[in-house]
C-alpha positions in Angstrom: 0.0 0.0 0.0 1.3 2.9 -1.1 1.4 6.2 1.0 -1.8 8.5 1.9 -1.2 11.7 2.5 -4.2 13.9 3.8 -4.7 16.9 3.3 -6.6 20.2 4.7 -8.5 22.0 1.9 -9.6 24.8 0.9 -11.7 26.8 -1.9 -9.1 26.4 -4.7 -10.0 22.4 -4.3 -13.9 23.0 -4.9 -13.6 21.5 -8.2 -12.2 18.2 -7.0 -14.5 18.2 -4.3 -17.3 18.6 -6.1 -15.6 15.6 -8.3 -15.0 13.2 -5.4 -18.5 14.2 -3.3 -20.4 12.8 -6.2 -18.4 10.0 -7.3 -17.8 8.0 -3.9 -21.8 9.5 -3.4 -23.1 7.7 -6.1 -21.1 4.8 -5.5 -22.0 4.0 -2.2 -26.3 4.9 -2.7 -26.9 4.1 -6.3 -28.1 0.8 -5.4 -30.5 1.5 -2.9 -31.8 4.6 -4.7 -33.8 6.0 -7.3 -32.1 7.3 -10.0 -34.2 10.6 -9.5 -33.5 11.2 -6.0 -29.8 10.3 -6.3 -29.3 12.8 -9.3 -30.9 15.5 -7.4 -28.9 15.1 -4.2 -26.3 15.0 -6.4 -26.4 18.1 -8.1 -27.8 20.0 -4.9 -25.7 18.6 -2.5 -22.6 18.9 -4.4 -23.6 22.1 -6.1 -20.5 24.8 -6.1 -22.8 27.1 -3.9 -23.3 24.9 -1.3 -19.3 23.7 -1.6 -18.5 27.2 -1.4 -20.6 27.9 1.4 -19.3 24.7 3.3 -15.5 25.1 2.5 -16.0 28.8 3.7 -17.4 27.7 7.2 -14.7 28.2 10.0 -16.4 25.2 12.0 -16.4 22.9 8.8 -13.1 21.0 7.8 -12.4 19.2 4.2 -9.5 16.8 4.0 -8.6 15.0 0.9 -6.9 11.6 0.9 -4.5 11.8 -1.5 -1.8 8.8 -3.2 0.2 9.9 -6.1 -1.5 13.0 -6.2 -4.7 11.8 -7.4 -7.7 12.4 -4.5 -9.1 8.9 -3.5 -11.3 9.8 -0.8 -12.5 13.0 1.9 -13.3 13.4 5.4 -15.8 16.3 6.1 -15.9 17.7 10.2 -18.2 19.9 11.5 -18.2 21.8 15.1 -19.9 24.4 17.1 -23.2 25.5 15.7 -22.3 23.8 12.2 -23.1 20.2 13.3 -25.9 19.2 11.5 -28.1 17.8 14.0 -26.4 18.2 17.9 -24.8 21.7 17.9 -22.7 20.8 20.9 -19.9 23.0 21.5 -18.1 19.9 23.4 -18.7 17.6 20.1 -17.5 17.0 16.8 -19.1 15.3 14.0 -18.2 13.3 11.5 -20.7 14.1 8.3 -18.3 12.3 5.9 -15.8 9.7 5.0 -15.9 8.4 1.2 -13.5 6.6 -0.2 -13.5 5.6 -4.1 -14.4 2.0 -4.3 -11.0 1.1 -6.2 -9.6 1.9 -2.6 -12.1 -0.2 -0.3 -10.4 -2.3 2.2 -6.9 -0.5 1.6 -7.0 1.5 5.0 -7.6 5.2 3.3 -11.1 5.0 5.8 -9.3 4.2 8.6 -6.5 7.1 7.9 -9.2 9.7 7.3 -10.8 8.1 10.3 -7.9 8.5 12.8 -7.0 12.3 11.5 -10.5 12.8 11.9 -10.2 11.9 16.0 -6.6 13.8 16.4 -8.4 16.6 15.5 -11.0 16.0 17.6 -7.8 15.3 20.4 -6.6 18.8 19.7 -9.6 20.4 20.1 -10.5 19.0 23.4 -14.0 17.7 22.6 -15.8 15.1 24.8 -16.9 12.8 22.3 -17.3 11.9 18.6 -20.4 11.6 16.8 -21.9 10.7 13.3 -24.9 9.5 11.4 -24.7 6.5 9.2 -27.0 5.0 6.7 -29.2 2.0 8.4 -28.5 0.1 5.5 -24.8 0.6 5.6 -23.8 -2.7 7.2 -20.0 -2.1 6.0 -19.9 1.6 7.7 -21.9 0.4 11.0 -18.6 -2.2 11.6 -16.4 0.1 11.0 -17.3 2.3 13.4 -18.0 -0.1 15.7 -14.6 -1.8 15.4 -13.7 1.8 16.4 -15.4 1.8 19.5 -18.8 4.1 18.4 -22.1 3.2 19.9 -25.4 3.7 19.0 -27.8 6.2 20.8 -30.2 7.7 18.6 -32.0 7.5 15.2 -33.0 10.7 12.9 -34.1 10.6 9.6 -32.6 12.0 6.5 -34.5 12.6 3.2 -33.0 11.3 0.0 -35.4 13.2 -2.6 -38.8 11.6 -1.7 -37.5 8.9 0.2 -37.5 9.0 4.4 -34.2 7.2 5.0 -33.5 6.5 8.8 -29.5 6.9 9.9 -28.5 5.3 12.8 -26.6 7.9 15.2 -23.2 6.9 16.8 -20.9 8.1 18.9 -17.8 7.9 20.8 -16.8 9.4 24.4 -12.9 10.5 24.2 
């Protein structure tokens, strides 16, 4: 396995973002979607506004995971009041880790993973927390191999479709 290197970004890498978001996005939820609701989350949820207006957020953090220069998968962080659900000053949340299916099972989730809890380290929050797709067994073990528990539910809209994430978190 070749080295990872990750990667803090910034506006400049909007393009590539936009690039990655819906790539790993439609890799992971084609499937289990509608081809209608996944090509307007798509294009809404990866538009350059709403990239612009997330890269520009001092309490969101992109980081690319990078081999050879090319971008195989991101991490997305949010604190403070940009969580998207428990606005806990004393939290931060995970909102994504995609990784390009090529790279599945090579570690690149785990690496994005583990920067993703020294930052939380640095920034002295309590505990760790995420939503993740009911129907994600692969993403539940992960974070359960890394010690997250379950202790909510909350339901996110794909297009038409109710979708219940399964909440999960980690005390530090």
């Amino acid at each position: 396995m070749a080295n990872i290197d990750i990667k803090k970004i910034g506006i400049n890498e909007l393009k590539q973002l936009q690039e990655i978001g819906r790539q790993t996005f439609s890799e992971t939820f084609s499937a289990g979607n509608t081809e209608e609701n996944m090509k307007n989350y798509l294009e809404e949820g990866f538009s350059e506004e709403k990239l612009s207006q997330e890269l520009n957020d001092p309490n969101t953090a992109f980081y690319f995971a990078k081999q050879d220069d090319d971008v195989i998968g991101y991490l997305k962080l949010n604190f403070g009041a940009s969580q998207t659900e428990l606005k806990d000053e004393s939290a931060l949340e995970i909102e994504r880790i995609y990784v390009l299916k090529d790279f599945h099972g090579k570690s690149v989730g785990q690496v994005l993973y583990n920067k993703a809890i020294d930052i939380a380290k640095e920034k002295n929050v309590k505990y760790v927390w995420l939503g993740v797709w009911e129907e994600n067994p692969r993403a539940i073990s992960f974070y359960k191999k890394n010690g997250f528990v379950e202790f909510d539910k909350h339901i996110f809209k794909l297009g038409d479709d109710e979708q219940t994430d399964i909440m999960m978190k980690l005390i530090l």
